[in-house]
C-alpha positions in Angstrom: -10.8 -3.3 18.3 -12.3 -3.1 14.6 -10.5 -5.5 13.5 -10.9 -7.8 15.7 -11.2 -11.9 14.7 -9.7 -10.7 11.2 -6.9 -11.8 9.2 -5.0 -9.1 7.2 -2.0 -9.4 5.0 0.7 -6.0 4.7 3.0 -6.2 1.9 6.0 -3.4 2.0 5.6 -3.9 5.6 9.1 -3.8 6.2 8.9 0.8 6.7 7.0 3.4 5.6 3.1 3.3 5.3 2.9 -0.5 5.5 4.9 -0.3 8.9 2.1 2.1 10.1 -0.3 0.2 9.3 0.8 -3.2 10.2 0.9 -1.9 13.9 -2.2 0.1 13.4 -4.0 -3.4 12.2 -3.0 -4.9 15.1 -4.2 -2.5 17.5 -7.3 -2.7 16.5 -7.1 -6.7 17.0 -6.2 -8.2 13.7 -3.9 -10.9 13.1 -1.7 -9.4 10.7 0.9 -10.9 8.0 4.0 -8.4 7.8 5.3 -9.2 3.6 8.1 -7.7 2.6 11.4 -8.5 0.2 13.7 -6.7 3.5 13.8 -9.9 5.8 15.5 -8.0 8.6 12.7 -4.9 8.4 10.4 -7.3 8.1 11.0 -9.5 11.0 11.3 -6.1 13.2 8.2 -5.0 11.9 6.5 -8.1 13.6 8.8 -8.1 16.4 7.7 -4.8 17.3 3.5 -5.8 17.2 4.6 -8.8 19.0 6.5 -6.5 22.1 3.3 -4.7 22.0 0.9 -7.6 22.4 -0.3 -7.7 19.2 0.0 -10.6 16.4 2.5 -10.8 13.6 4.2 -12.9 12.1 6.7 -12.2 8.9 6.7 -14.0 5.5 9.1 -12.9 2.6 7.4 -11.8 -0.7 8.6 -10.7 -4.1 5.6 -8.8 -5.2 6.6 -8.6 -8.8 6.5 -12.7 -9.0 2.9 -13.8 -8.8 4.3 -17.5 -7.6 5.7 -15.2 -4.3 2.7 -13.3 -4.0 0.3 -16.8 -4.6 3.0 -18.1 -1.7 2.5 -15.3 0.4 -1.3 -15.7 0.5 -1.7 -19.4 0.5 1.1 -19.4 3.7 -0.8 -17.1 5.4 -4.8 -19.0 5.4 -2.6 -21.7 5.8 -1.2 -19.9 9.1 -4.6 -18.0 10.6 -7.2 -20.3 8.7 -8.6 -17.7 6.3 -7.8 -14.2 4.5 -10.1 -10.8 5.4 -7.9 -8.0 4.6 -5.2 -7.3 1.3 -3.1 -4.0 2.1 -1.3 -4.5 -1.5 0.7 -1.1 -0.5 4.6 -2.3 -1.5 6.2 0.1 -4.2 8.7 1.7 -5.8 9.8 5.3 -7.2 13.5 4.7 -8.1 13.1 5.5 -11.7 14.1 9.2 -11.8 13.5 10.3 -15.9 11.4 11.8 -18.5 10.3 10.2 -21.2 12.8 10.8 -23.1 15.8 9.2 -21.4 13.9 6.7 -19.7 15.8 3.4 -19.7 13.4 0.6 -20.5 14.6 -1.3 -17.7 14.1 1.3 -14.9 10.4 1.3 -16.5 9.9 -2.4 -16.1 10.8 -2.1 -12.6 8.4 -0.1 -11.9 5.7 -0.9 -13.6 6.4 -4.9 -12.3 6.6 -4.1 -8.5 4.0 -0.9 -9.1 1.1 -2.1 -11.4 1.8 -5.7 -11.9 2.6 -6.5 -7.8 -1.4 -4.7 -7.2 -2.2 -7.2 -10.0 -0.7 -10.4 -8.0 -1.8 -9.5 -5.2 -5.4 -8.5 -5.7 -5.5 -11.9 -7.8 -4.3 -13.8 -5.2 -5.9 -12.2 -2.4 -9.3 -12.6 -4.3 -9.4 -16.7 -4.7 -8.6 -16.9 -0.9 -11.1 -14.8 -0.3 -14.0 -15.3 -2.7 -15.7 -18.2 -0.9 -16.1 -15.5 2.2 -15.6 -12.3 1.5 -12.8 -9.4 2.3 -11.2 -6.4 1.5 -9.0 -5.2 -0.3 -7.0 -2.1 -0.5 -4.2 -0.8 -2.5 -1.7 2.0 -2.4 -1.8 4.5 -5.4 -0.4 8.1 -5.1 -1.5 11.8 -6.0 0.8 11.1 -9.0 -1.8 8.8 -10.6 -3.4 12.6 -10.9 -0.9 15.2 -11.3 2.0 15.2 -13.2 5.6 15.9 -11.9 9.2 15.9 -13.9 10.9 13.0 -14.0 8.6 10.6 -12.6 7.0 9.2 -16.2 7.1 5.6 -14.8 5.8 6.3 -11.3 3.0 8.1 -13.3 2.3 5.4 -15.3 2.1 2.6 -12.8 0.2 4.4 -10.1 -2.3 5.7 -12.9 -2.6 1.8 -13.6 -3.5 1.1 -9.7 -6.3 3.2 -9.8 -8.2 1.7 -13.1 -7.3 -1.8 -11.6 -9.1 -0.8 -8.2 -12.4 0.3 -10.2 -12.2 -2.5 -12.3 -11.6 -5.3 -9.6 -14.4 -4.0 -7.6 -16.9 -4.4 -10.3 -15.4 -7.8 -10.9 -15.3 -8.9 -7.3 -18.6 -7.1 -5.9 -20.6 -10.5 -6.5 -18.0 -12.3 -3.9 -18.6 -9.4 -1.1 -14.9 -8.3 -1.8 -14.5 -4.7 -1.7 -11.5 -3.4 -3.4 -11.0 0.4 -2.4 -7.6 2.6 -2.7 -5.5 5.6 -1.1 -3.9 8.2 -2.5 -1.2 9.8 -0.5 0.6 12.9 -1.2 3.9 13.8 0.6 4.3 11.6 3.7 7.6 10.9 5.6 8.3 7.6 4.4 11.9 6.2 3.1 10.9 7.1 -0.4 11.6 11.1 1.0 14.9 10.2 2.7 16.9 11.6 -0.6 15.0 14.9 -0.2 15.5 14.8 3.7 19.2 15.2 3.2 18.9 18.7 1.5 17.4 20.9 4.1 16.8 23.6 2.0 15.4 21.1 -1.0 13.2 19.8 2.2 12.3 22.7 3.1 11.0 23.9 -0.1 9.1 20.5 -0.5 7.5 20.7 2.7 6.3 24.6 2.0 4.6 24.2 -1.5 2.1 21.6 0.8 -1.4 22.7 1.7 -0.2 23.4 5.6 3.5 23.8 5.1 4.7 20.4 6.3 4.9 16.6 5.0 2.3 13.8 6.4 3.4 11.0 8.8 2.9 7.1 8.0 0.4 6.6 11.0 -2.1 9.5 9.4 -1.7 7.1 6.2 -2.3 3.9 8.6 -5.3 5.8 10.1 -7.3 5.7 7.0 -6.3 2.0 5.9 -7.8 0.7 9.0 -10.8 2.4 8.7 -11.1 0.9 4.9 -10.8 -2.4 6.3 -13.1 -2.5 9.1 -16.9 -2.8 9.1 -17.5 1.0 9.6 -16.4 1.5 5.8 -18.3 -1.4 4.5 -20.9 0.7 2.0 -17.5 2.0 0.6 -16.6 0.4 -2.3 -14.1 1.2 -5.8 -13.1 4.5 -4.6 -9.5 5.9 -4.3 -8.9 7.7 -1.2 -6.6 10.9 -1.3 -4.6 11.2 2.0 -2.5 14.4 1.1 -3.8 17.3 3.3 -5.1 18.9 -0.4 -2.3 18.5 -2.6 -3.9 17.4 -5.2 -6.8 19.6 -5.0 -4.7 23.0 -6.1 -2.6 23.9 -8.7 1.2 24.2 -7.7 
């Protein structure tokens, strides 16, 4: 029970990672926020902590609109009385282009849900929490290190994530915030489902990884929980890879 007595908030908690770790939070006691734009995978996300015994309750965010995210927070130390932990993990990767025949709009996306949704929700997360102290985590990728085809705007907004986790630590040391990040490679998360459909494109994916298969959202979840609890507490403006190695060889 690490978490136990604490307050956290989950945006993109409607799937994927910030499913994971939703549950994973409130196993290990917390009383957790489930944020997402999906209302019905949101609401089944709590649902599910709550059939399990654990804590949840849902609140719609649109993490690329700071009045949502500032909505979001305020709702939620209006709800539990206080703020301890920001998962600020929702994203996107739906722009598929080079640079060359990016359309601006497909960039903006991004880059407004990516980078500027971290942004909202590390501001947001911070003044709730600067009286007492927290964490903060956020949800970068491998890609804010390597380079892929075709993913020039995932590139640029997860590169962004890690500079604003450095530089929000520094910022926010002198309120006892800690603002740390992960960095996961190939996990099993909606994001893959295109891929999935291809077993031989799957396949291939799954192959050019360290140990020839994909990671799961609760190995992910694993390592957000133990940021957030007190056994982490000397680590501080970091990003975490969680990608069995990926990023450590060349492809």
């Amino acid at each position: 029970m690490r978490l136990e007595g604490k307050t956290a908030i989950v945006t993109g908690a409607g799937s994927g990672i910030g499913r994971a770790t939703a549950k994973e939070f409130a196993k290990e006691g917390a009383e957790v926020v489930v944020a997402d734009i999906n209302e019905e995978s949101g609401k089944e996300t709590a649902e599910d902590i709550q059939n399990q015994g654990g804590s949840a309750t849902f609140i719609e965010v649109n993490v690329s609109n700071y009045e949502s995210v500032e909505n979001l927070v305020n709702r939620a130390v209006e709800h539990f009385g206080k703020l301890d932990i920001m998962h600020n993990n929702a994203g996107i990767n739906t722009a598929k282009n080079s640079v060359l025949d990016m359309p601006i709009e497909n960039y903006h996306q991004t880059v407004d849900v990516n980078q500027h949704g971290i942004f909202y929700g590390i501001k947001a997360a911070a003044n709730a929490m600067k009286e007492n102290g927290g964490v903060i985590i956020n949800t970068a990728s491998i890609y804010a290190y390597i380079a892929d085809r075709n993913r020039f705007a995932y590139h640029a907004s997860k590169g962004a994530v890690v500079s604003m986790t450095k530089s929000a630590a520094l910022d926010l040391a002198r309120h006892n915030i800690r603002v740390t990040a992960i960095a996961p490679g190939l996990i099993e998360t909606e994001i893959v489902t295109e891929w999935k459909k291809n077993p031989e494109v799957w396949a291939k994916i799954e192959k050019a990884q360290m140990r020839r298969k994909a990671g799961k959202p609760e190995e992910v979840a694993k390592l957000v929980t133990f940021l957030a609890s007190d056994d982490a507490s000397f680590l501080n403006a970091h990003v975490h890879y969680v990608d069995d190695g990926a990023a450590a060889f060349k492809r």
